[in-house]
N, C-alpha and C positions, 0 to 999 in steps of 0.2 A: 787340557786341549785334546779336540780327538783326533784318530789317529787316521790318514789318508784311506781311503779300502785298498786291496791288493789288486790288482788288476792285472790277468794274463789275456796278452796280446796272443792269437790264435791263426794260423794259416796251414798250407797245404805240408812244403818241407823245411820249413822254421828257418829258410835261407833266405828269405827277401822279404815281403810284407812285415810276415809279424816282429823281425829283426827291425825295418826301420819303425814301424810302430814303438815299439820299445825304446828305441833311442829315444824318439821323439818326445815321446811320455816321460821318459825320465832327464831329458832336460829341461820341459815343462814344470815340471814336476818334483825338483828335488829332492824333496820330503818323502816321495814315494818309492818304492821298490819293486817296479812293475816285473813282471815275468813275459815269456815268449815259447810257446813250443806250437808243434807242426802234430799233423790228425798223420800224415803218411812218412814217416822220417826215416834217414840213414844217420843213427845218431854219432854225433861227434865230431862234425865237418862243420867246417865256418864256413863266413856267410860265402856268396859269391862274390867276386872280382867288382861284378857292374853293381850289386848291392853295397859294397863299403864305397865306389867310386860316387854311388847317389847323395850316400850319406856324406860321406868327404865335401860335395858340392853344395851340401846345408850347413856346413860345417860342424858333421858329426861323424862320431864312429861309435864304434862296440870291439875294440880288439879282443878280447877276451872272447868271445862268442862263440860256441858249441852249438849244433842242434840237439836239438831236445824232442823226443814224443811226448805229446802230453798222455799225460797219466796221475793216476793217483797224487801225486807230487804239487800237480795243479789246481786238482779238482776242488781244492778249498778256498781257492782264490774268490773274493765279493763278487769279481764280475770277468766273465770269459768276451771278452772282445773279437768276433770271427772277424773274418774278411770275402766270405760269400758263402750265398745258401748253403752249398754243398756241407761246409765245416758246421753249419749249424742243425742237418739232418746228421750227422757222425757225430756228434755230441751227443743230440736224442736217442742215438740208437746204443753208443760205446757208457755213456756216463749221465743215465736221464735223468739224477741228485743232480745235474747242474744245468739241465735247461732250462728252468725258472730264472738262471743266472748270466744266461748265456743269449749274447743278440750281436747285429752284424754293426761293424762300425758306422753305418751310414745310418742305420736307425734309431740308436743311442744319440749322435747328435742331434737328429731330427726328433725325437720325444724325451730326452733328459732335460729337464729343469735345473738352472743353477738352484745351488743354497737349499733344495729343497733334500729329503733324505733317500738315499740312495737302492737302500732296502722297501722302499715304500713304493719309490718312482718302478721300483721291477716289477714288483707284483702288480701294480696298476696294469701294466702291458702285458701279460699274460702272457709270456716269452713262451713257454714250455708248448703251449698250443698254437702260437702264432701261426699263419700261412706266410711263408717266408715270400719276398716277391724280389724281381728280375733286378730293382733298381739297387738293391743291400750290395752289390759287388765289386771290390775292389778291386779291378782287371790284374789278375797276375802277368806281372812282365817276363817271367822266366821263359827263355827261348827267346828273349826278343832281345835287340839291340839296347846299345847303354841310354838312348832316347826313351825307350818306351822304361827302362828303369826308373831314369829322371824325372817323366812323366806320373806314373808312379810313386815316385819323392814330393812330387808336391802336391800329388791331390790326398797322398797320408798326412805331408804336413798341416794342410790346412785344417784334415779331421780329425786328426789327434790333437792340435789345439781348441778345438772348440770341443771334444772329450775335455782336456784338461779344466777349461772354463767351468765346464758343467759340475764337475768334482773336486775342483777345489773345494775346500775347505773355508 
């Protein structure tokens, strides 16, 4: 049987997006072992208040959750999942072994094919050189109310499930 690819979910300070990504990934997901770190972090501090109350309202959590910088640690994961341009110019410029690997969540659902192979579908798209554009961005709620959190909760949930669709196995 093969074995899921590793997928590290990617954001600003590893306290909201890429944490509920992760959740969400890995209750889609079982089988897999997704990871989560941040391009700017204070490492060690869990997530926020209005990120575990997002996820609590999909009926998830992550109690255990640290932030994390990504690093070396990560950089061998199949595929780096950003959550806006920004994080995928700091990839190209911090760790440029992995921007052939590295695309923003909104454009992995928009061009991955189910069933089809994963390493194949990447190089197809030419990550490493793409022009990244305005519409890849998952509005960071940080600073905002538990609404724009919630808000937030559900436009990852719907695109981390159709990630998951794409990679199943």
């Amino acid at each position: 049987m093969s074995q899921q690819p590793v997928v590290c979910f990617v954001c600003t300070g590893n306290a909201a997006r890429s944490v509920m990504a992760r959740a969400m990934y890995a209750q889609q997901m079982p089988e897999a072992q997704p990871l989560s770190a941040g391009t700017l972090v204070l490492e060690g501090q869990p997530m926020s208040l209005r990120t575990r109350q997002a996820l609590r309202d999909l009926g998830l959590d992550d109690p255990g959750h640290l932030s994390v910088q990504f690093d070396e640690r990560h950089v061998h994961a199949d595929l780096m999942v950003v959550m806006e341009p920004g994080h995928i110019a700091w990839m190209r410029r911090h760790f440029p072994e992995a921007a052939s690997r590295t695309a923003s969540l909104p454009r992995l659902v928009r061009h991955l094919q189910p069933g089809k192979n994963l390493a194949e579908q990447l190089a197809a798209l030419q990550l490493a050189d793409l022009e990244v554009e305005s519409w890849e961005e998952v509005i960071d709620p940080a600073g905002g109310d538990q609404e724009a959190f919630h808000r937030c909760a559900e436009e990852l949930n719907e695109l981390v499930s159709e990630l998951a669709k794409r990679l199943r196995l």
